[in-house]
C-alpha positions as CSV (number, residue, x, y, z in Angstrom):
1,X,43.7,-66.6,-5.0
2,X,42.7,-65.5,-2.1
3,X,44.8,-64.8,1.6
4,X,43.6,-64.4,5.1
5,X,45.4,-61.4,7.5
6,X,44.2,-61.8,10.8
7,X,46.0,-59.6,13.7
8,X,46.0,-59.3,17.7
9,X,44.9,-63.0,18.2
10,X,45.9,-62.1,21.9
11,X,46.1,-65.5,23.3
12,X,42.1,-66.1,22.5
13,X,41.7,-69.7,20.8
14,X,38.0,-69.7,21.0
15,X,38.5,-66.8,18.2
16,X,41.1,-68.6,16.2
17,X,39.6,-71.5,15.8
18,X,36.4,-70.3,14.7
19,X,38.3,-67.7,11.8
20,X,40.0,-70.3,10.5
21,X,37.0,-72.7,10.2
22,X,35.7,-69.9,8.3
23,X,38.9,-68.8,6.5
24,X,39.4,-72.8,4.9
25,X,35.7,-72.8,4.4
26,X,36.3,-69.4,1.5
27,X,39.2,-71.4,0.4
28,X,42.2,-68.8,1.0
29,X,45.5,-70.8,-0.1
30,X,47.5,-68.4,2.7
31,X,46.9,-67.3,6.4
32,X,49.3,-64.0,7.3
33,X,49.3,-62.8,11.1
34,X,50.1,-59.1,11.7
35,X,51.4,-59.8,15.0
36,X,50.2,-60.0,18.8
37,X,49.2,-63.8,18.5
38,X,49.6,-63.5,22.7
39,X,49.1,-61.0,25.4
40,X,45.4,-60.2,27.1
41,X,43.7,-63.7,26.7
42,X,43.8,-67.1,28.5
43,X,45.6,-69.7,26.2
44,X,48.6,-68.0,25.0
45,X,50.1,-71.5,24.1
46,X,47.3,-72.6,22.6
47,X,47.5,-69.6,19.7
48,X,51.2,-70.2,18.8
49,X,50.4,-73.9,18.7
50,X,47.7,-73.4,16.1
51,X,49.9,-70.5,14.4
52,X,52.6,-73.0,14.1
53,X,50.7,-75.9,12.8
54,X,48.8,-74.0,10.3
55,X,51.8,-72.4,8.8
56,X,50.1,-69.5,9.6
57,X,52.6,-66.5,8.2
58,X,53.5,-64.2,11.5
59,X,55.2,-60.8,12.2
60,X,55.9,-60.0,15.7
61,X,53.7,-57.5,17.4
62,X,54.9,-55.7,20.8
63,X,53.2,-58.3,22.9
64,X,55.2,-60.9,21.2
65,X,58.3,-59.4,21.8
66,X,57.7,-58.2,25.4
67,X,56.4,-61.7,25.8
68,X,60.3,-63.3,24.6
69,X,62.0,-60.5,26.5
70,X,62.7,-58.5,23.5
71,X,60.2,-55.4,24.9
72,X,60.0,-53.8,28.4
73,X,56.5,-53.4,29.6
74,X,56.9,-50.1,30.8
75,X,54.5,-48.5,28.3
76,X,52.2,-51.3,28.7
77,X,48.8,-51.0,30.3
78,X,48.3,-52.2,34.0
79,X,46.2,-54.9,32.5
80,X,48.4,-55.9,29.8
81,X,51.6,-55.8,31.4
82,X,50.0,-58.1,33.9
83,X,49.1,-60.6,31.7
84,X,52.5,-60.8,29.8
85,X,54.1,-61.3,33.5
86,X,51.5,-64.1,34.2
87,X,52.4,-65.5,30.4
88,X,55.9,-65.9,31.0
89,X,55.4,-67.9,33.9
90,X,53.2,-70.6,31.6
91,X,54.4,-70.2,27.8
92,X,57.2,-72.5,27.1
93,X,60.5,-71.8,26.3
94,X,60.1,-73.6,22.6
95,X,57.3,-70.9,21.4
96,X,59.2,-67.8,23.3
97,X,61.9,-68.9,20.6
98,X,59.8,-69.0,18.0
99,X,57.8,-66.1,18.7
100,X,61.6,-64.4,19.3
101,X,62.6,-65.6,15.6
102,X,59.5,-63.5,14.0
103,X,60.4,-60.9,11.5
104,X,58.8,-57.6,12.1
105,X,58.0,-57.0,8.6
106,X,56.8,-59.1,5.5
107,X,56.9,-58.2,2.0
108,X,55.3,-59.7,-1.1
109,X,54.1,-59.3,-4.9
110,X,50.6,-60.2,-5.4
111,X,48.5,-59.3,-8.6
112,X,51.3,-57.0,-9.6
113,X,50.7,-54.7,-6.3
114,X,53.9,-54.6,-3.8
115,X,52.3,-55.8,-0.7
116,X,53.9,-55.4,3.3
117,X,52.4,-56.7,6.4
118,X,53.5,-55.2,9.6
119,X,52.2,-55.2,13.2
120,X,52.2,-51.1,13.7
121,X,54.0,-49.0,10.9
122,X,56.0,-50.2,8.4
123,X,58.7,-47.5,8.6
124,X,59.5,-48.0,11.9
125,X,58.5,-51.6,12.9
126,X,60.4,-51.8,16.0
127,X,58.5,-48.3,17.7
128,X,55.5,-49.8,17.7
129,X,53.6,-46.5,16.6
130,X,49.6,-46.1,16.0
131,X,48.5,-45.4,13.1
132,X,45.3,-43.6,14.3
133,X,44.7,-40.3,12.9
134,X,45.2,-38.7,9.7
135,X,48.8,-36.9,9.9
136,X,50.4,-40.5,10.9
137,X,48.8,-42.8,8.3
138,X,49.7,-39.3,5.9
139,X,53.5,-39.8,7.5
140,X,53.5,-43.4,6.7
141,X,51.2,-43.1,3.1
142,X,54.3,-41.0,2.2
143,X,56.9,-43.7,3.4
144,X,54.9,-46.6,1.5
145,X,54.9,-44.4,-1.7
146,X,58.6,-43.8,-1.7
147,X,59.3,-47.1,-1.5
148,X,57.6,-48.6,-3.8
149,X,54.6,-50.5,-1.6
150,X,51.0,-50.1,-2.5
151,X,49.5,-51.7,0.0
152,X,50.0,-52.4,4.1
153,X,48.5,-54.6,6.0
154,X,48.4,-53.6,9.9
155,X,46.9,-54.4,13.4
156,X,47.8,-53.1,17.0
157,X,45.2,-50.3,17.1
158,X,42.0,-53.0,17.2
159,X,40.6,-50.9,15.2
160,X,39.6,-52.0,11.2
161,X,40.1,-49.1,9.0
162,X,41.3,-48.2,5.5
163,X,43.1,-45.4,5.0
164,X,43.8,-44.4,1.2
165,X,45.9,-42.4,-0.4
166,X,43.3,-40.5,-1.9
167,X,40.0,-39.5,-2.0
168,X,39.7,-40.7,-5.2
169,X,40.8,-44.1,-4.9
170,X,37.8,-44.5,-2.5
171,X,35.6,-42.9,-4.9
172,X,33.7,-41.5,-1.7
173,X,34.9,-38.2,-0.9
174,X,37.4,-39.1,2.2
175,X,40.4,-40.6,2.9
176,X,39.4,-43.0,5.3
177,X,37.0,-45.4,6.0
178,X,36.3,-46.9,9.2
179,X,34.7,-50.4,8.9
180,X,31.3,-51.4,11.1
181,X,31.1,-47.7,13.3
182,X,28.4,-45.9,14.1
183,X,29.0,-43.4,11.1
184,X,28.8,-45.9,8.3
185,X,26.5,-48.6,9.9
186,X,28.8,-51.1,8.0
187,X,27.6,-49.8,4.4
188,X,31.0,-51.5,3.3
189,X,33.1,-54.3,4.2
190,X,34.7,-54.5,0.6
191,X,36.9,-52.1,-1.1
192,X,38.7,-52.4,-4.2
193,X,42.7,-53.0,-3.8
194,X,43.6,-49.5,-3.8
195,X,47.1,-48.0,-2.5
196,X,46.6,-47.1,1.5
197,X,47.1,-48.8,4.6
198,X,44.9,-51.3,5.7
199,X,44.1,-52.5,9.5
200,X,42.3,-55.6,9.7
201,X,41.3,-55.2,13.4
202,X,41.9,-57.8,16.3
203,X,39.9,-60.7,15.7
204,X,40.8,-62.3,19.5
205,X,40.6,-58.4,21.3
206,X,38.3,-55.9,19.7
207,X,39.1,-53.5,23.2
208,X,36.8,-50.6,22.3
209,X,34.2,-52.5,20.4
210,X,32.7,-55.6,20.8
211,X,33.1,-57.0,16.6
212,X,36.3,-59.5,15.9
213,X,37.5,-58.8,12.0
214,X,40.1,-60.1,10.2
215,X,40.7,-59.4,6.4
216,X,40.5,-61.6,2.8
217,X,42.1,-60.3,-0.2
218,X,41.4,-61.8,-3.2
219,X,43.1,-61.6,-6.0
220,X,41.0,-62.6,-8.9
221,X,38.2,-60.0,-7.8
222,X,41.0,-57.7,-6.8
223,X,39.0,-56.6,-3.6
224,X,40.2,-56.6,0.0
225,X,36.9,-57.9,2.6
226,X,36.8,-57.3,6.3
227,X,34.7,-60.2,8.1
228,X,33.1,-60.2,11.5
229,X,33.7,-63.1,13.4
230,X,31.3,-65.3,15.9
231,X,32.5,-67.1,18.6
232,X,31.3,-68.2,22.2
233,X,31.8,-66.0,23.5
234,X,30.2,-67.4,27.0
235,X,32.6,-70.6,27.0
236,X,35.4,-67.3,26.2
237,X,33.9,-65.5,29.4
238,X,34.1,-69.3,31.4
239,X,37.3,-70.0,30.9
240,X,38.9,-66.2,31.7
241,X,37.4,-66.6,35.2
242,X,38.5,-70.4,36.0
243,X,42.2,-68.6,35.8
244,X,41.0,-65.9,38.0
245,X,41.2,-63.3,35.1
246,X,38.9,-60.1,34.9
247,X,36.3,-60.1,32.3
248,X,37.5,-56.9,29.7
249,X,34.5,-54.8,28.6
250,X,34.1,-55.5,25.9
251,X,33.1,-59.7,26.7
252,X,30.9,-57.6,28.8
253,X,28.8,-56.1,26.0
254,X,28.8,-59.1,23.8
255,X,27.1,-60.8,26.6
256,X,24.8,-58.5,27.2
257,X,23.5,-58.5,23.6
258,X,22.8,-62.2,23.9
């Protein structure tokens, strides 16, 4: 079996689209979203439509929740708390309900591992934390272990990383990987399912890098896979500046490597 967990769509349909072409193509039987399906992008309506008739299994990330009044934008970004004032104006009041009805955490047994899905930490769904540096995925690798989950499943940082709970689950001498930087040069994508935490990236936002990932485990070859993503992203560029929106930085780049 195998299960797609995309995260941080961030209303970018161009993105969607093309991962799931891709994600029916492997043949994965389930779809799980770890949150942020609006916020940043153009089409915000668009991405919970598709979310909704895919039966794509969501948890709510902060954007989501701002975005159905359940979140102040006070700790937002300029740019982001922008947008979410821009996206109330235009998302309907049927997908603010829906996105409002979410669950900020999923939980699951799959090939005999205990599985959760959440958009930040597990522990503390609701703060929104990063997991970004060693002592908070340490904090939360503790959490996971005393309750009985092997494996998490995150987003909101953009950034695809695994982060182990030990060295020797990697069988590489850290406890972290990061996937596609500069100090690997993408030497892996695949990893066996070991206990840790596991962000999948953005695949409609990347931020600080220009790759879109999202994640396949599969469960016969007991191996998680990140996957880079291709999209237009000229027709992406085309349609952010017909709504008068500023080209983010890292469009910019992918451009520029045409």
């Amino acid at each position: 079996m195998k299960i797609a967990v995309i995260s941080d769509i961030h209303s970018n349909p161009d993105a969607l689209k093309q991962a799931l072409k891709e994600i029916h193509e492997i043949g994965c039987s389930e779809i799980i979203c770890c949150g942020d399906i609006v916020g940043y992008g153009y089409d915000p309506n668009q991405c919970i439509d598709i979310c909704r008739e895919e039966k794509i299994v969501c948890v709510k990330g902060n954007h989501d929740a701002a975005l159905c009044g359940e979140l102040s934008t006070r700790w937002f970004s300029a740019t982001a708390a922008r947008q979410i004032q821009e996206q109330l104006k235009v998302v309907s009041e049927e997908n603010k309900k829906w996105l409002s009805e979410l669950p900020y955490t999923i939980t699951s047994e799959i090939a005999g591992k205990v599985i959760a899905y959440s958009h930040g930490t597990f522990s503390y769904p609701d703060n929104w934390d990063y997991i970004t540096d060693y002592f908070s995925a340490t904090c939360e690798l503790d959490y996971l272990d005393r309750h009985g989950i092997d494996m998490l499943f995150v987003g909101h940082t953009h950034d695809p990383i695994l982060w182990a709970s030990t060295a020797i689950d990697l069988g590489m001498g850290a406890s972290s990987m990061r996937v596609g930087t500069e100090s690997n040069r993408l030497q892996k994508l695949e990893y066996e399912m070991v206990r840790g935490i596991y962000n999948v990236g953005s695949l409609g936002y990347p931020r600080h890098r220009k790759e879109c990932y999202y994640a396949v485990i599969d469960t016969d070859s007991r191996k998680v896979c990140w996957k880079q993503i291709e999209f237009n992203v000229l027709e992406y560029s085309k349609k952010m500046e017909e709504k008068g929106m500023k080209i983010p930085t890292w469009v910019q780049w992918r451009i520029e490597a045409l």
